[in-house]
C-alpha positions in Angstrom: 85.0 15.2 -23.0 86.2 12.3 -20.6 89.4 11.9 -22.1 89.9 16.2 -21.9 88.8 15.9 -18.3 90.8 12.9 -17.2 93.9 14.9 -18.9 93.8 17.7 -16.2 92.1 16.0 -12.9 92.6 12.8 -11.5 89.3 12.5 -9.7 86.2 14.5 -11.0 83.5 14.7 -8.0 79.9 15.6 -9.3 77.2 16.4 -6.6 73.6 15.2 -7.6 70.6 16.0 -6.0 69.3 13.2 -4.0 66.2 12.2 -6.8 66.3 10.0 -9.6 65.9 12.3 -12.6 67.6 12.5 -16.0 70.7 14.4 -15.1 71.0 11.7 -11.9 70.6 8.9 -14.4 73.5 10.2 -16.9 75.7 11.0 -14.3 75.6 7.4 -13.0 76.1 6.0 -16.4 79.3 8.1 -16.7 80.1 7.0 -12.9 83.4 5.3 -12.2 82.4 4.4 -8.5 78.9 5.9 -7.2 79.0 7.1 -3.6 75.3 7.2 -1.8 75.5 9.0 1.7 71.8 8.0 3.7 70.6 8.7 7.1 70.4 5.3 9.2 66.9 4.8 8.7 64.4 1.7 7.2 63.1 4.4 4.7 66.6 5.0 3.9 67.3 2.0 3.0 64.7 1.1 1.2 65.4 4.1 -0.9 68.7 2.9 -1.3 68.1 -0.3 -2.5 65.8 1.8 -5.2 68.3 3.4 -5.7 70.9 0.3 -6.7 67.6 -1.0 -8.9 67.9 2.5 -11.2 71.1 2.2 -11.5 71.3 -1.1 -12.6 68.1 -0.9 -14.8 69.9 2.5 -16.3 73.4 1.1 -17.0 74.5 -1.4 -19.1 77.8 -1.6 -17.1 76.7 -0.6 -13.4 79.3 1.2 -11.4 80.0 0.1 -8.2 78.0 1.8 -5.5 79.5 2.3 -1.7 76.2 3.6 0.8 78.1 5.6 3.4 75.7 6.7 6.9 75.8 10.2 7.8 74.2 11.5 10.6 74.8 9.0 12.9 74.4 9.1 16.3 75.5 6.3 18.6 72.5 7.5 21.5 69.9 6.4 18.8 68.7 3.1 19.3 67.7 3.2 15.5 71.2 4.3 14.5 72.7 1.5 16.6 70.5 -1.0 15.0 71.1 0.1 11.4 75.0 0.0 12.1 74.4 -3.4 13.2 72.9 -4.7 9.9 75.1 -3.2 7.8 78.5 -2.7 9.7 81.0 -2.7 6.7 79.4 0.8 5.4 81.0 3.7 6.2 80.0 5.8 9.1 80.4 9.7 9.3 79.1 10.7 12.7 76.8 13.6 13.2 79.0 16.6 15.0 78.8 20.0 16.2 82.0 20.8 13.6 80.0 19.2 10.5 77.4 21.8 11.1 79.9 24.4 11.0 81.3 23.4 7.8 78.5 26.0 6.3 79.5 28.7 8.6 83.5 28.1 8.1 82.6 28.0 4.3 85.5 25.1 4.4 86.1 21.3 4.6 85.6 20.2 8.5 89.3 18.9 8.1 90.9 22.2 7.4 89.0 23.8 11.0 88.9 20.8 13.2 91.1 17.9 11.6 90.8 15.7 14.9 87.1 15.8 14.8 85.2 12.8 14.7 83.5 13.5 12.0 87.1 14.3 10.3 88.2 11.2 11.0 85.3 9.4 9.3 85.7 11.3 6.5 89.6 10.8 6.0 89.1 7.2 6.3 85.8 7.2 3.9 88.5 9.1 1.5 91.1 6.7 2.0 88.9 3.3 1.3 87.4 5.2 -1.8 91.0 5.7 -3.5 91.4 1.9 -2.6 88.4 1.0 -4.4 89.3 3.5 -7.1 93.0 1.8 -7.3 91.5 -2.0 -7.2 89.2 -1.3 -10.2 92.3 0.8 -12.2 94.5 -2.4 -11.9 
């Protein structure tokens, strides 16, 4: 089924829900790169690191996996503090236009491509085809 996929799309995107549960599990296994977005909070990171654990307990080949913080908000002491310990994750600031991406029914770039919150995500985008090229070559 890979091979059929990987035929027609160059990138297949799959959505889990944010539990560790079978269908989680063997989506990571078939993972090529898995992307884990998290508030910036200690509970969030300790779930992420729970997260890594699974994974790599699960797979006999782990993927790699890129945390990305959403939600942030640069007036949040706790926010600032959690950029701080981990600046080289990807940031996508919290937004007035992010929350309108459910009323829109479309992409926050296609309404408001100079948003903040745009931006982030166009460069999150951007490193994740890096990371995808690096690993093809």
């Amino acid at each position: 089924l890979a091979t059929q996929l990987s035929r027609s799309y160059d990138r297949l995107i799959l959505d889990c829900p944010p539990m560790l549960n079978e269908l989680s599990a063997q989506t990571m296994r078939a993972a090529t790169l898995v992307i884990v977005p998290l508030p910036p909070s200690p509970l969030s990171a300790r779930a992420f690191n729970h997260v890594v654990e699974e994974i790599r307990r699960h797979t006999k080949r782990p993927p790699p996996i890129l945390p990305v913080y959403s939600m942030i908000d640069r007036r949040r002491t706790l926010h600032l503090e959690a950029l701080a310990a981990n600046p080289d994750w990807p940031a996508i600031p919290m937004g007035s236009s992010l929350e309108q991406c459910a009323v829109q029914r479309r992409p926050v770039g296609t309404f408001d491509p100079r948003s903040p919150a745009a931006l982030a995500l166009a460069r999150l985008w951007d490193g994740i085809e890096r990371k995808l090229a690096q690993m093809a070559a």
